[in-house]
C-alpha positions in Angstrom: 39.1 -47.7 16.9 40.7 -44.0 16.7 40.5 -42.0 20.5 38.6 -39.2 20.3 39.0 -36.5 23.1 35.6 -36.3 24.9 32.9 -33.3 24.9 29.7 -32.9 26.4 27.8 -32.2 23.0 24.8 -30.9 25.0 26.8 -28.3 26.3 28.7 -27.4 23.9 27.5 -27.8 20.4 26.0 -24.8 18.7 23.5 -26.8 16.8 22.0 -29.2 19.8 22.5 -32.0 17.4 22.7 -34.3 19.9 18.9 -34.7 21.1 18.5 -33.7 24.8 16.3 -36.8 26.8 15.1 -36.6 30.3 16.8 -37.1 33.3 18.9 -34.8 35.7 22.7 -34.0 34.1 24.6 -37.0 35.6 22.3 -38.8 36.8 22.3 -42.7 35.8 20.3 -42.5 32.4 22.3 -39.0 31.5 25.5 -41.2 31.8 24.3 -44.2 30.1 23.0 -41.8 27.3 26.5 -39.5 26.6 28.3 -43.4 26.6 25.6 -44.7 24.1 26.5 -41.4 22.0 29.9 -41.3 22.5 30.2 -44.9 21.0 28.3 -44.1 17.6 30.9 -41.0 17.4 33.7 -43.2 18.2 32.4 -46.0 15.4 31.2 -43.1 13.1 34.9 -41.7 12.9 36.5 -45.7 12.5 34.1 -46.0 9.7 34.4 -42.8 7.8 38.3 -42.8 8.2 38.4 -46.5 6.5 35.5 -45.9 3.9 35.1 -42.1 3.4 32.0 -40.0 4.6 30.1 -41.1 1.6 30.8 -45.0 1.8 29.4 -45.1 5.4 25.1 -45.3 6.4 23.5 -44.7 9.6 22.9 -48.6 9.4 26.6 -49.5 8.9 27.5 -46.4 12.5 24.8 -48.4 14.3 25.7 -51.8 13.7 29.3 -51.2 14.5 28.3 -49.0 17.9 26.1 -52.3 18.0 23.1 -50.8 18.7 19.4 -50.6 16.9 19.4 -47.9 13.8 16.4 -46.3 15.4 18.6 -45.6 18.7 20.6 -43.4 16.3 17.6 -40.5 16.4 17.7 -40.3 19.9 20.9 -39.0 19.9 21.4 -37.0 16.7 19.3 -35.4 13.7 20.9 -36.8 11.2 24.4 -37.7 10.0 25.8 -33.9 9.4 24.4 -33.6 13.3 27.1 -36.3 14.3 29.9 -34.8 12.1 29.5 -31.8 14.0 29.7 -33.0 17.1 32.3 -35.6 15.9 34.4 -32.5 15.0 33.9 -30.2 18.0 37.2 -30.7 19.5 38.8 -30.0 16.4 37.1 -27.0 15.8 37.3 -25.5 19.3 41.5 -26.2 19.0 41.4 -24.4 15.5 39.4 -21.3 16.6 41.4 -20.5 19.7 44.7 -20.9 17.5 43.7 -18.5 14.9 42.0 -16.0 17.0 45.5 -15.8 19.5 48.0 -15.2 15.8 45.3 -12.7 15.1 45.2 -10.9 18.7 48.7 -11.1 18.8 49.6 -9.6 15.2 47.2 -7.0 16.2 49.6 -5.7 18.5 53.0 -7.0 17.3 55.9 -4.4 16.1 58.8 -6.0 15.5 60.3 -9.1 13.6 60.9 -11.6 16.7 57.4 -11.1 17.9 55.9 -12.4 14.6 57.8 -15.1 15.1 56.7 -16.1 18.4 53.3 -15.4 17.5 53.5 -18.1 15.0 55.8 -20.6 17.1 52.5 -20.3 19.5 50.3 -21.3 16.7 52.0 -23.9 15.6 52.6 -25.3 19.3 48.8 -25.3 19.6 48.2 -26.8 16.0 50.5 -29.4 17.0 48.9 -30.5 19.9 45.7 -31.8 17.7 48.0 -34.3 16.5 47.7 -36.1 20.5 44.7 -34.7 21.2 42.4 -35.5 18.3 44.5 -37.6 15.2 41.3 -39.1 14.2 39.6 -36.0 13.3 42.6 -34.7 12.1 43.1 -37.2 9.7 39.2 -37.1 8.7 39.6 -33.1 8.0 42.0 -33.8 6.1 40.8 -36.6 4.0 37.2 -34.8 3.2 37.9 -31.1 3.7 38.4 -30.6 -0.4 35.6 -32.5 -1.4 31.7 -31.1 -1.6 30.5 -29.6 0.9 26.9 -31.4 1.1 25.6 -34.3 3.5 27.3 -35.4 6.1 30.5 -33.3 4.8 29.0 -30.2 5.3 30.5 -29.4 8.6 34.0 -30.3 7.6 34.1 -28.1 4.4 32.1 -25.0 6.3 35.3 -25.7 8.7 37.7 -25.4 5.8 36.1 -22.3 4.8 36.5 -20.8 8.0 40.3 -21.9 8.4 41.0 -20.2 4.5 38.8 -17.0 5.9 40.3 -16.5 8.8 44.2 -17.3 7.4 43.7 -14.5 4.6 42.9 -12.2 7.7 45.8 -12.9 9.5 48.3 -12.8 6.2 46.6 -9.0 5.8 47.3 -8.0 8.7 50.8 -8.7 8.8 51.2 -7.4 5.4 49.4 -4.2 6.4 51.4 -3.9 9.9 54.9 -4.2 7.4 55.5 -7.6 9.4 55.4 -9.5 5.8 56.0 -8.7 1.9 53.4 -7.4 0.0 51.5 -9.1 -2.4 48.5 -10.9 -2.8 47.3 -12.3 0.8 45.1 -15.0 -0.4 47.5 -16.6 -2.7 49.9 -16.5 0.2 48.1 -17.5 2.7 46.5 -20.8 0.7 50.0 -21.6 0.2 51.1 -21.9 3.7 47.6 -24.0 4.4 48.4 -26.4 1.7 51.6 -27.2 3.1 50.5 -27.5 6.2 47.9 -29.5 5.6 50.1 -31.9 3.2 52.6 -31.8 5.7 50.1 -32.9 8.5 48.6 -35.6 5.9 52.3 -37.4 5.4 52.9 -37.5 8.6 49.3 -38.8 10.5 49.5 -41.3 7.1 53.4 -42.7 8.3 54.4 -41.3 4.7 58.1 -41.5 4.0 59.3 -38.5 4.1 62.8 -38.6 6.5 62.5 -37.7 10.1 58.8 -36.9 10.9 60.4 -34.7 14.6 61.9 -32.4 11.9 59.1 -31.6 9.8 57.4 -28.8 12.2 60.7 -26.7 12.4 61.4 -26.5 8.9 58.1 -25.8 8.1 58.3 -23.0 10.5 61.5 -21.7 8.8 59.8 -22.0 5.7 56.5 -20.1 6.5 58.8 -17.0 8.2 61.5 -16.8 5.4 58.2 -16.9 3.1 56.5 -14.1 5.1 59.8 -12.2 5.8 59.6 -8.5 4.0 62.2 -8.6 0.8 
């Protein structure tokens, strides 16, 4: 079974997917209710890495958690309410990344402080591979596919990732920090490869020595972005 980095989902998810129950915050049936949830998560993710989101039921996350399907609803709305939950360490890694390589561009006037700004990102993009590989590999796997079900919260992730990259490829473009040209087309570019990139090497593809792919592709994004 993949580790997943834990989170309070009643403190921290935006939707309140996970259903609040009575009983004090850490007292004995608060525990025994965030280990109960924390186990269909952690079967949810085994299941939906090995089958795909749509191979995998409520009945098949309960019977692997070991639990009753009805115990399921005491815990979360449905299954797009687990995926978001499932994915909240993810997303809370992704956000802060972007938003720093934004704040930073904002107020970045030379060459060499580009590229630390992006040596940060990518230090704090490449601590989800320890921190959270299973939901790496799931955003992965299901991020290009529909959007609906269960999926939903990976794909409005996606979105959010390509929105938020096009920003960032403007900005530099607009600051002089990186050739003109079109920012979306650029800045899809560098998200495919690193997304292909991060694919080979969470998958153990062959591709040579997995401790050199994040400097060249580092090299490769700032002699890409670098002003002709």
């Amino acid at each position: 079974m993949e580790n997943t980095t834990f989170v309070n989902p009643e403190v921290s998810s935006p939707r309140g997917a996970l259903l609040k129950r009575p009983g004090p915050p850490g007292g004995v049936r608060d525990t025994n209710r965030l280990k109960k949830s924390q186990a269909i998560r952690d079967a949810a993710l085994t299941l939906f890495l090995a089958r795909g989101v749509e191979g995998v039921s409520v009945d098949d996350i309960m019977k692997a958690s070991q639990m009753a399907k009805g115990s399921f609803y005491r815990y979360f709305t449905d299954q797009a309410g687990l995926m978001e939950e499932l994915m909240l360490p993810l997303k809370a890694r992704m956000a802060e990344a972007l938003e720093i390589c934004a704040a930073d561009l904002a107020g970045t006037a030379n060459r060499e402080a580009q590229t630390a700004t992006y040596q940060r990102i990518a230090l704090i993009l490449s601590g989800l591979l320890t921190e959270c590989p299973g939901q790496v590999r799931l955003y992965l796997q299901e991020c290009r596919a529909p959007g609906v079900g269960a999926r939903r919260p990976i794909v409005e992730l996606a979105k959010r990732v390509t929105v938020a990259a096009i920003d960032i490829t403007a900005q530099a473009q607009q600051a002089g920090l990186a050739k003109p040209g079109n920012p979306a087309i650029a800045a899809l570019t560098v998200v495919g490869a690193v997304e292909r990139l991060l694919f080979a090497l969470l998958h153990n593809e062959d591709i040579g020595d997995h401790a050199a792919v994040p400097p060249v592709l580092m090299a490769t994004l700032l002699e890409g972005l670098k002003r002709k």
